[in-house]
N, C-alpha and C positions, 0 to 999 in steps of 0.2 A: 084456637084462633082468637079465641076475646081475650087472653089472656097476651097474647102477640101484641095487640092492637092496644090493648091497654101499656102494656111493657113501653111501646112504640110512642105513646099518647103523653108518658111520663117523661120521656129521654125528650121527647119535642119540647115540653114545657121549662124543663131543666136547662134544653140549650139555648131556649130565650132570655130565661133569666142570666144564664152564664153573660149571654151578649149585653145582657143592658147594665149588668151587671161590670162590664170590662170597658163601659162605655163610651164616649166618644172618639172615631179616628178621624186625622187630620182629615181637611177637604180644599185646601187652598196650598198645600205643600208642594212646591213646585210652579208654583205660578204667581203670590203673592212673596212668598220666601223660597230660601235654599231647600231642596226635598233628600239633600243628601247630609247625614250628620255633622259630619268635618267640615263642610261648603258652611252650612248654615251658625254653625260653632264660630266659624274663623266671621263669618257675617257679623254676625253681633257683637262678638266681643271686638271687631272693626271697629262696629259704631262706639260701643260704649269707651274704647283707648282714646276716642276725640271729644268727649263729653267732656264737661266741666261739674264738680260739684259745687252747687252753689251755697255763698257763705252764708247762712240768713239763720233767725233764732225761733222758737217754737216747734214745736209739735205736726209733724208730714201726716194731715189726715186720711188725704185725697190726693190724688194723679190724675189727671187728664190728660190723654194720650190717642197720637192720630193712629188711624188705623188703615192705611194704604198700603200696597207693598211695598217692600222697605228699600228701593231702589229710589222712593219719592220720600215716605215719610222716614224712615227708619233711624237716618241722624236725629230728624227731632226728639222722635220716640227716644231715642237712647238719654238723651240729658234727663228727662225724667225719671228712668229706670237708673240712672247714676246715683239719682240724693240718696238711694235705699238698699245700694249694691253692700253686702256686706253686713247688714241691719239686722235685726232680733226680728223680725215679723214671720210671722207662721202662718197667716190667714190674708186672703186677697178676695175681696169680693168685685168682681166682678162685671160688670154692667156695660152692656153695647144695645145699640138698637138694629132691629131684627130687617134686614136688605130685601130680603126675597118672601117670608114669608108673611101674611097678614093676619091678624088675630086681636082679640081684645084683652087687655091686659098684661101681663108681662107673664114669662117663659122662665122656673126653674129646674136646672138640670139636675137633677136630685141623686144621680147612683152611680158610683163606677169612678173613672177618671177621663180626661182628656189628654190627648195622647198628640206629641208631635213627634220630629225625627230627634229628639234631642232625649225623649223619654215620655213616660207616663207622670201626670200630674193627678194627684186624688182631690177629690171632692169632699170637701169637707159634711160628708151626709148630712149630719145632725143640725148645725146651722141651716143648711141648705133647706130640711125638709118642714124646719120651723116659720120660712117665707112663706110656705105652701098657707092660701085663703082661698077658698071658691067665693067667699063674698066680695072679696078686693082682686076678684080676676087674676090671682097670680098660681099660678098652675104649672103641666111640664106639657109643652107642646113639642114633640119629637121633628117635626115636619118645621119646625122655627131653627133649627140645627142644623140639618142636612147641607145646605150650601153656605152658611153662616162664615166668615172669616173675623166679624168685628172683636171679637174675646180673642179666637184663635190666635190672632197674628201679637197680640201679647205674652201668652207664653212661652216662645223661648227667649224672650229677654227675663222676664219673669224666672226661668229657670234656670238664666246664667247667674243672675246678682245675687239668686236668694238660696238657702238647704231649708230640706224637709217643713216644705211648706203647703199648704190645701187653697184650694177653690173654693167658690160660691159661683157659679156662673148663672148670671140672668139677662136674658134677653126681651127687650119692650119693646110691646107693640105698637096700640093704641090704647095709653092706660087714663082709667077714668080719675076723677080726684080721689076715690076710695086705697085705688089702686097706687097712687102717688101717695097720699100718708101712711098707709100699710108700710109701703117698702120705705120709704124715710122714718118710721117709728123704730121698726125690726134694725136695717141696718145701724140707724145712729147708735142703739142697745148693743151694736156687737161689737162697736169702735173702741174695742181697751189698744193697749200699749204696743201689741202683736199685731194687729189686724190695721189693714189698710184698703182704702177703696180705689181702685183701677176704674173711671168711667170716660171709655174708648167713641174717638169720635173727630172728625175732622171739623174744617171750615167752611170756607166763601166753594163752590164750585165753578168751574169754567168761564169765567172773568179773567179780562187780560191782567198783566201783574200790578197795574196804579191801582187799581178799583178795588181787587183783592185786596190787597194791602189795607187799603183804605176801609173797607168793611169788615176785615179781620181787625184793623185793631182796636173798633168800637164792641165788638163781642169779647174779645180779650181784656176791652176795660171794664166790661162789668163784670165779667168772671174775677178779675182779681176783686174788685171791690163788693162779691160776693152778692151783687142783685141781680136777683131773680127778676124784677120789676124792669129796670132795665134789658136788662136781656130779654127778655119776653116782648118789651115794645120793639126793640130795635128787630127782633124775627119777625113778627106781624108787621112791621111796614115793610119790609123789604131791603133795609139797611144794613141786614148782616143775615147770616148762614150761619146752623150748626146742623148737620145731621146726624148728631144723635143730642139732642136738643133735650130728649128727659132722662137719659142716662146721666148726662149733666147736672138738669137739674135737681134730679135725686141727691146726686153726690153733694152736688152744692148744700142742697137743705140737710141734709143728713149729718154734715161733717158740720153746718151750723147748730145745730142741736145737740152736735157733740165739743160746741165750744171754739168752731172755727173764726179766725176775727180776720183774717185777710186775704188774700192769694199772690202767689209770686211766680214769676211768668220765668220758666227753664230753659225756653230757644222756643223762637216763631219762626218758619220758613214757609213758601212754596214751592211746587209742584218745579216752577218755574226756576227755582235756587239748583233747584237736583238737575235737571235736562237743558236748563236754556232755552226752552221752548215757553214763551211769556205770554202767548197769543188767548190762550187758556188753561191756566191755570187752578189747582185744589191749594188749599190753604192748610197749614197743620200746626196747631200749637201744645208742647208740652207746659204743664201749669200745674201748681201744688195748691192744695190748699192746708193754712196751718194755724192751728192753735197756740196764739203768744201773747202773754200776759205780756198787761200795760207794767212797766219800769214804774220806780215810786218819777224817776226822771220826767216819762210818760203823763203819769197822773198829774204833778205839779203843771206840766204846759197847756193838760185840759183844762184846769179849775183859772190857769191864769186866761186862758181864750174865755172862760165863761165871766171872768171876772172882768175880763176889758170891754167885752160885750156889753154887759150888762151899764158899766160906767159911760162908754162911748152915749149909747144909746140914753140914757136918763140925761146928760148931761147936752149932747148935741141933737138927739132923736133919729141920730144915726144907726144903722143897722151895718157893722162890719161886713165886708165881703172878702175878708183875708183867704188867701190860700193853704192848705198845711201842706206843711213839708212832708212832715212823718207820715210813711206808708201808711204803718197801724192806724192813723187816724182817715185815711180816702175809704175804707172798706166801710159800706155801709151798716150802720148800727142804729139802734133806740136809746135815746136816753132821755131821763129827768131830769131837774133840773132843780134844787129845791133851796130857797134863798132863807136865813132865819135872820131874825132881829135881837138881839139882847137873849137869845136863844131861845122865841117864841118864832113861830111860822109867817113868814111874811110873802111867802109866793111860792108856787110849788105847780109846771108845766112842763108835763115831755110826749114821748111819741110811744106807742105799746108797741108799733112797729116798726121793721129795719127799713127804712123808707127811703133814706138820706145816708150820706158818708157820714161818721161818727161825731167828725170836728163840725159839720152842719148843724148837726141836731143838736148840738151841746149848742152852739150860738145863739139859735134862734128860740130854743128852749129855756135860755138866762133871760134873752132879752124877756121873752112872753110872761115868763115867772116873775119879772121887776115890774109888767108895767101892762100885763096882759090879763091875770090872774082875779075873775071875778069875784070872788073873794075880798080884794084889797084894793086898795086906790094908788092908782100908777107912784111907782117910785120918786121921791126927790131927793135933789143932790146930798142936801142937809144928811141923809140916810145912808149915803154910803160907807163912810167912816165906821158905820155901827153894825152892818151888815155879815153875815158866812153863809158862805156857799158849798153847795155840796152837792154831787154830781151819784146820779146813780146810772150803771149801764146795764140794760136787761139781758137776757139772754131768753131767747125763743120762747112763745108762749105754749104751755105743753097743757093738752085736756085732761081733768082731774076727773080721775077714774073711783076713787075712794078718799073720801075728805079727812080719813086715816093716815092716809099719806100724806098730810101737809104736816110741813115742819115750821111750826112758832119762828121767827128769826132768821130761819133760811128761805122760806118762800113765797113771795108776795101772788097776790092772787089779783083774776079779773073776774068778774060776774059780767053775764049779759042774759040779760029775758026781756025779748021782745026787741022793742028800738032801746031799751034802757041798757046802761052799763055802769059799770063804777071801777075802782083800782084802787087798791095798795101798796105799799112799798113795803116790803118786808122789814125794814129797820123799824118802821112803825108799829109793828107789834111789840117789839123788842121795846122801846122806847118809854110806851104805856103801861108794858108788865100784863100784856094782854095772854090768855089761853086761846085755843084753837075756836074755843066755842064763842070768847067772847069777838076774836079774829074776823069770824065771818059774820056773826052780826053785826061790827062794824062796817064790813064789807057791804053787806046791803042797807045801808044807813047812806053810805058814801052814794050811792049809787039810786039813792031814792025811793030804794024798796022797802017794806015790811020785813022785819028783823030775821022771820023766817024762807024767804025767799031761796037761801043759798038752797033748798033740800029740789028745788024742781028750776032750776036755771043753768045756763053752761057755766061752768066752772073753770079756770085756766090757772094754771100757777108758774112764775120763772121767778130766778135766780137774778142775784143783781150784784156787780161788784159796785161798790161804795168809798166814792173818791171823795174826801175831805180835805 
């Protein structure tokens, strides 16, 4: 008999793991989509024969994609799923926010596959189980799953455009800021050449179609211009809708840390475009985000915006308020700004932050650096003649974990202890012929502190390209 019960004890154990093992089955098939193969085959690839690819250059980080059944969203969705039909990618991480269940922190599926009528999709385990933090709340909550559709309704587009490709699926709940640079450190780390991020998520809800409109397209302008700042005001006042508002901003920061410089909007509709029904309408927008080096073309029209700035203002004490044209230039960026004389430093002002659209910061960062810059006594005309400019643009500032890892020439650094701070430009090691060690004592020099300071202060380090 103990030997039954044991036999019995092993076979129950085994068939759990079997199951969690074979993991996820649909739960929205049938109601959100086609529940029948063929039905839901001819569905999708319906939508995707009316998609457009769009022409544009750089690097597909990020998709943003609405997640309603596809009788509302599913044209939109498909233009997105178009830029990538066909593509090298093998890895799709994932990200929706969680409908039905509540919880703190965010939700990884870690075993098995997710399974529609179209096929079994694998999870990519080893990624998946390296998101796992019990200090940053990201965990596997099974009960965040069960009625879930926001990932779901992604995969069989997902498994029309793409072969033999894996998951990451994560589901957020209410995650803390631990929780939010966790998952934006890991994912940006997993952003190579294969791997793209999927963060599912609609708009404005139940608003007649002017209003929607009108509040969708002030969250779609900060999404392409890649602020969080914006975005995040425009949610707290009432001025726009996203619900999945950190699925978003994940991918946003994530894919900026992985070098994203802009977004480009793939088809906006509502609710109200599919039914004709306008009285209340959901909003749904597909939108890429991409990594696309500035053109030497590019560079030349920042340095001449910095240069005419800079001349306008010494000369009239005007402050341009020019418009840019170039996309590349609306997407919020930081930048310095650093003016030399007879090749001696005559002014040197930017932002450590993406605060501003790119072509902003560069303006108001020349002017500041001619005529702003404690340092130096405002700019005169006499001086311009003799002047170079040169632009540096940062990229994200990342926490320096081992002062081993800084690299001379490639990395400029920030120090802050206390209310105190200071900054480097990484060309300025390069410049002086400095080492690492003499690097960060100048850093707390810059910055007002005792030489040795860098060893108990926060440490930051980014990347700069360097427009001359």
């Amino acid at each position: 008999m103990t030997k039954r019960i044991v036999s019995l004890l092993l076979m129950s154990v085994l068939l759990m793991l079997a199951c969690k093992a074979a993991g996820k089955e649909p739960s929205v098939a049938g109601s959100f989509y086609p529940a029948e193969k063929e039905a839901l085959k001819a569905s999708v690839e319906g939508f995707l024969s009316k998609a457009e690819k769009v022409q544009t250059t750089g690097r597909l980080l990020a998709i943003i994609s609405p997640h309603a059944g596809y009788v509302y969203s599913g044209q939109v969705a498909a233009f997105g799923y178009k830029q990538i039909q066909g593509s090298s990618i093998k890895r799709v991480i994932l990200i929706g926010p969680s409908h039905h269940a509540a919880f703190k922190g965010a939700s990884v599926y870690t075993k098995g596959s997710f399974r529609t009528p179209l096929g079994d999709v694998k999870i990519n385990e080893k990624l998946a189980a390296d998101l796992l933090d019990e200090k940053a709340d990201v965990a596997f909550y099974p009960e965040a799953y069960k009625k879930e559709h926001s990932l779901e309704v992604q995969l069989p587009f997902l498994q029309t455009v793409l072969k033999d490709f894996t998951i990451v699926p994560i589901l957020v709940g209410s995650p803390t800021a631990k929780t939010f640079r966790h998952l934006v450190s890991k994912i940006s780390a997993m952003l190579d050449d294969n791997t793209i991020i999927v963060a599912s998520s609609d708009l404005s809800h139940y608003h007649d179609y002017t209003r929607a409109k009108e509040m969708d397209s002030k969250i779609v302008s900060a999404v392409e211009r890649l602020s969080l700042a914006d975005a995040d005001g425009l949610l707290k006042s009432g001025e726009a809708e996203l619900c999945g508002v950190y699925p978003v901003f994940i991918a946003i920061e994530a894919a900026r840390q992985s070098g994203a410089t802009r977004g480009v909007v793939f088809r906006y509709a509502n609710s109200g475009d599919a039914t004709d029904d306008k009285s209340r309408v959901v909003g749904y927008a597909s939108i890429g985000l991409f990594r696309d080096a500035f053109t030497e073309a590019d560079k030349r029209e920042l340095l001449s915006l910095a240069r005419n700035a800079i001349s306008e203002h010494v000369i009239s004490g005007n402050v341009t308020e020019k418009e840019a044209a170039n996309p590349k230039f609306r997407a919020d960026g930081a930048a310095f700004v650093t003016i030399k004389k007879n090749s001696a430093l005559r002014g040197c002002i930017g932002h450590v932050q993406a605060i501003m659209p790119i072509y902003q910061s560069v303006i108001k960062n020349a002017v500041a650096a001619s005529s702003g810059d404690p340092r130096f006594p405002p700019m005169t005309k006499e001086e311009l003649k003799d002047i170079e400019v040169e632009i540096s643009i940062l990229s994200p500032l990342t926490p320096v974990k081992n002062v081993g890892d800084i690299q001379v020439g490639r990395h400029g650094l920030v120090i802050r202890k206390g209310y105190t701070s200071g900054l480097l430009l990484p060309q300025v090691a390069s410049e002086y012929g400095w080492d690492r060690e003499t690097f960060l004592r100048q850093l707390c020099r810059k910055a007002g502190l005792p030489d040795d300071s860098w060893k108990d202060a926060e440490l930051y380090s980014f990347t700069a390209e360097v427009i001359r």
